[in-house]
N, C-alpha and C positions, 0 to 999 in steps of 0.2 A: 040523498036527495034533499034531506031539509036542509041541510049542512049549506049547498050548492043554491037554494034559494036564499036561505039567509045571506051567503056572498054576495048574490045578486044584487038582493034587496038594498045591503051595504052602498054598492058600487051606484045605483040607480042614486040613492041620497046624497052621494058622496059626489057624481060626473053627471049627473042627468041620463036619462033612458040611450042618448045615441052615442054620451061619454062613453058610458058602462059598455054596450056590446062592441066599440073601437077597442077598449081594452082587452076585451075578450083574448081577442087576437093580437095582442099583441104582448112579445113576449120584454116587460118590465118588471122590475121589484117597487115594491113599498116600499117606499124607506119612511120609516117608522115615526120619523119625527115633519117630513114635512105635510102634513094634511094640515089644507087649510094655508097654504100658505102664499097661493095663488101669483099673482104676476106683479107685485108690489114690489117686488125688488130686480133690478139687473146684475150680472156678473158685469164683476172689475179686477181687472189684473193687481191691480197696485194693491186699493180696498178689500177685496174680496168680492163686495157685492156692493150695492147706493139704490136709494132710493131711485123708483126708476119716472123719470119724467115723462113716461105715457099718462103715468097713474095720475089720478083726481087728485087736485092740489096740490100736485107736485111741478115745480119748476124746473127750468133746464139743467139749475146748477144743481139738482137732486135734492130739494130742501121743502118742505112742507110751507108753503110763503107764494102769496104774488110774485110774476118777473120780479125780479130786486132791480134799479135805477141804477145805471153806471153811466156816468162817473154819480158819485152821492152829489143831490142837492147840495147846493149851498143851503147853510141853515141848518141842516137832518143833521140830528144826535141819533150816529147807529151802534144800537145794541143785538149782540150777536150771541144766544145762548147753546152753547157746544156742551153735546151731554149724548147719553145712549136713552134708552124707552121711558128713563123718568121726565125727560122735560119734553120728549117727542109727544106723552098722555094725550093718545090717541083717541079717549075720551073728554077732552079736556083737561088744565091741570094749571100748576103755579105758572107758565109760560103765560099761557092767556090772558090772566089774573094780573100778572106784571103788567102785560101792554096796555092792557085797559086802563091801568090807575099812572100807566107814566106816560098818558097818553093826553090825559088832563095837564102836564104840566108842558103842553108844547109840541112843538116840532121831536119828538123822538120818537124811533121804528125800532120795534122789538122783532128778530127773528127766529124764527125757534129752529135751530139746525141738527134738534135729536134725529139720531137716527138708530133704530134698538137694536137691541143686540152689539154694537160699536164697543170697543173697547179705545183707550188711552191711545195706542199709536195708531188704531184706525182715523180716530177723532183729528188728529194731528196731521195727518196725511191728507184727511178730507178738506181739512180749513186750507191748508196747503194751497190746495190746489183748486178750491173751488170760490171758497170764503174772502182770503183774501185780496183778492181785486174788489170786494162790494167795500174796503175801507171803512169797515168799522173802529169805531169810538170806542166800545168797550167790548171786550168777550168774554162773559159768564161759562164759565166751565166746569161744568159740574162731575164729578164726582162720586160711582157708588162703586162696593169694594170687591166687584167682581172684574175691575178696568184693566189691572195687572195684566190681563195675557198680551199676546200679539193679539192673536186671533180665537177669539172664542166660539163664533160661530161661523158657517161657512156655506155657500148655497151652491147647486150648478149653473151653468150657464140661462136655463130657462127659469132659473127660482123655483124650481122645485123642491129643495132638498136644504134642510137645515140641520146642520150637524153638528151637535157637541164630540170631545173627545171619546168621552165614555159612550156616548151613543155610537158613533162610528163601531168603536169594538167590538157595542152587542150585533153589530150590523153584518161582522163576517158570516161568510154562510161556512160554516163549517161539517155541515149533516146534511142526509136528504131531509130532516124534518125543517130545518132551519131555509134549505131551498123551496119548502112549501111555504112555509110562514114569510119570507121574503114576497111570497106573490100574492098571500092573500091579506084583504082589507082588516076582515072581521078577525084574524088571528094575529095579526100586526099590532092593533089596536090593544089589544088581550094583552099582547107580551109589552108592549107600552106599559099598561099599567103596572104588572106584574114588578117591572124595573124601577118604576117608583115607589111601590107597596117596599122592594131591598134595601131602596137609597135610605127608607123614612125609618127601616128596623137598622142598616147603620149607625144613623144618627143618633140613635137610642143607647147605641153603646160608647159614643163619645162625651166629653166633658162639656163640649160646647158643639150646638149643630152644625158649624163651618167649617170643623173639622174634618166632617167626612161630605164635604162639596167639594169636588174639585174645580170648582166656577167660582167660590169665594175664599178658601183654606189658602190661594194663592198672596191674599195681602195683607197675609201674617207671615209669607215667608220677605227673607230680607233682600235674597239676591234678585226679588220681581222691584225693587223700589229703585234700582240703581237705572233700569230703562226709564222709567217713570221718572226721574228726574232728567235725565236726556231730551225727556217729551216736553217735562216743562220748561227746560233751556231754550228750546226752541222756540215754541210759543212767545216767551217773553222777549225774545231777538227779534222773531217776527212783527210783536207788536210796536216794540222800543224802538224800530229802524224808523216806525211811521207816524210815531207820538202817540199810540194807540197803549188803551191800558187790560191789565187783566185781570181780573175776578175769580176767586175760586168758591165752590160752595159742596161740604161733603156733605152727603145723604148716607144717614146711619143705615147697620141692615137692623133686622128687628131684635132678632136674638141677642144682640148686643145690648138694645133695649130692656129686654129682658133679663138680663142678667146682669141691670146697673144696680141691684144691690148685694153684689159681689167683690166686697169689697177689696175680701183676699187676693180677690183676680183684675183687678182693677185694672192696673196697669200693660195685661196681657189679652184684655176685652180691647182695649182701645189703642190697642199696638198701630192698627192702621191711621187712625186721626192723628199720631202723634206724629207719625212718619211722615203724611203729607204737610201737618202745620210748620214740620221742621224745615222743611222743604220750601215752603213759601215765606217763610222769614227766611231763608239764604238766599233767595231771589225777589226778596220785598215785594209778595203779593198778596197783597189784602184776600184773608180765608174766613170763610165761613161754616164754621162746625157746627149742624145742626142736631149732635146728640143732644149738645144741654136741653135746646129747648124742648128734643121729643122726649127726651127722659123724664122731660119735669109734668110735661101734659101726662105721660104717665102715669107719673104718682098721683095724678086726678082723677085718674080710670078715664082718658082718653083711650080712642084706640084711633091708628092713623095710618093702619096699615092693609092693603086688599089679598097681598100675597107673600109677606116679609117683607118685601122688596120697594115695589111700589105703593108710593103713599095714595090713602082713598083719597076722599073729597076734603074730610078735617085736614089730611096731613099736608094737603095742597093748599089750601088755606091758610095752616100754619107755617108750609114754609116760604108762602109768597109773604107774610106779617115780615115773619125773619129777615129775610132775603130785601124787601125793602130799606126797611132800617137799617142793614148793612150796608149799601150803596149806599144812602145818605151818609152814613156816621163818614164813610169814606170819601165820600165828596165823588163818589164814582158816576153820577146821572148829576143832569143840572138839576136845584134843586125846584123843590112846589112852590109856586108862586104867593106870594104873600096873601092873606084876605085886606 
């Protein structure tokens, strides 16, 4: 009985009072990983899933941006930054930061087309098809080292459901106990945790934490880079047909940070930076590595990171600082106007 009030309780916080007794009756699993995931996104055949244009500030083309103008003004220098949750920073973040300050020098539109979770040929498929008709000027494409998959995460049809690989696994119901825990909230949540208390004693027995991720361990292997230049052939055709230029910018993950003085292992930390710089000097795209500079804040006892992943508010800071004088060095934005 307490057992069955605490589910309750659960479900009443989780759906509201007439959520919870709908479910009652009705016979669903929990899947484990989507709470909270609400109606922010739709299924797509091609993509997987897109930002869904009912949502708040969300436009038709799936993009977090007022309508976009078509055809582009005459005059608008557009800027289009293609990335997954680091430039979407759904709390703010370097995206914003960028428009504001190149926003001073004129007519340019900065669009932030993150959309998280997105991997490399998700991102590809989506400018594809949605981006390029707004005729962008430049596209910043960013860069973190979990991009390697196809698809790394996956939703159902109503967005309810976000699934990693290894999460689907633990999702089989294999037991009557495992058909219990599929339906309840409060022991869903429990074995949630439970999977990442294993992932974090994993990691503990590798050399380096990426190892035992299979969401970032993938852009140290070599046969995920041979797509990955596929992805950027296209990008560059697509943009080179229209006089359009591209941008690259990689966002370190943290561990790597941490372990820049390793020197023994230097060149097996930074296996993924070199793979993409290599890559964009054979397709001549001006890249932007932002180990150096986070490595160096570093050694200052910065700290610029919320979750390994994503940068806080320093690291967004610093890598709008970056990120600008990159464009300039590259002549990539018009530049600031003289005083």
């Amino acid at each position: 009985m307490l057992f069955a009030l605490l589910e309750l309780g659960a479900r009443i916080h989780r759906d509201g009072f007439k959520g919870a007794l709908a479910r009652l009756f009705a016979d669903e699993q929990v899947p484990y990983s989507n709470l909270g995931t609400g109606k922010w996104v739709i299924s797509d055949p091609e993509l997987g899933y897109r930002l869904n244009p009912a949502g708040d500030e969300i436009n038709e083309l799936s993009v977090r941006h007022p309508e976009i103008t078509m055809p582009k003004p005459a005059g608008l220098y557009r800027v289009i930054v293609l990335g997954d949750s680091i430039p979407f920073g759904r709390y703010g973040g370097f995206v914003s930061s960028l428009a504001e300050q190149l926003a001073a020098r004129g007519t340019i539109e900065v669009i932030n087309a993150g959309v998280p979770g997105y991997t490399s040929y998700q991102e590809v498929r989506f400018f594809e098809r949605y981006l390029l008709r707004t005729e962008p000027d430049l596209v910043l494409w960013t860069y973190c080292l979990n991009d390697n998959h196809r698809f790394l995460h996956q939703f159902d049809a109503a967005a309810n459901m976000l699934f990693t690989p290894e999460a689907t696994k633990s999702l089989e119901i294999r037991s009557w106990w495992d058909w219990i825990v599929s339906r309840s909230d409060v022991l869903s949540s429990l074995r949630v945790g439970l999977l990442g208390h294993r992932q974090a004693v994993s990691a503990a027995k590798v050399a380096f934490q990426w190892e035992a991720r299979p969401d970032f361990n993938i852009a140290w292997k070599d046969y995920s880079w041979r797509a990955y230049a596929g992805h950027m052939r296209e990008m560059v055709q697509f943009l080179g047909d229209r006089g359009a230029r591209l941008g690259v910018v990689i966002f370190p993950y943290e561990p790597q940070v941490d372990a820049r003085k390793r020197s023994d292992a230097r060149d097996y930390v930074l296996k993924p930076q070199t793979n993409l710089l290599r890559l964009c000097r054979k397709y001549d795209v001006p890249c932007l590595d932002l180990y150096p500079a986070f490595a160096a804040a570093y050694d200052r006892g910065a700290k610029l990171y919320r979750d390994q992943i994503h940068p806080n508010a320093e690291g967004h800071r610093l890598s709008t600082e970056e990120i600008l004088r990159f464009l300039d060095e590259h002549r990539l934005v018009p530049p600031a106007p003289k005083p």
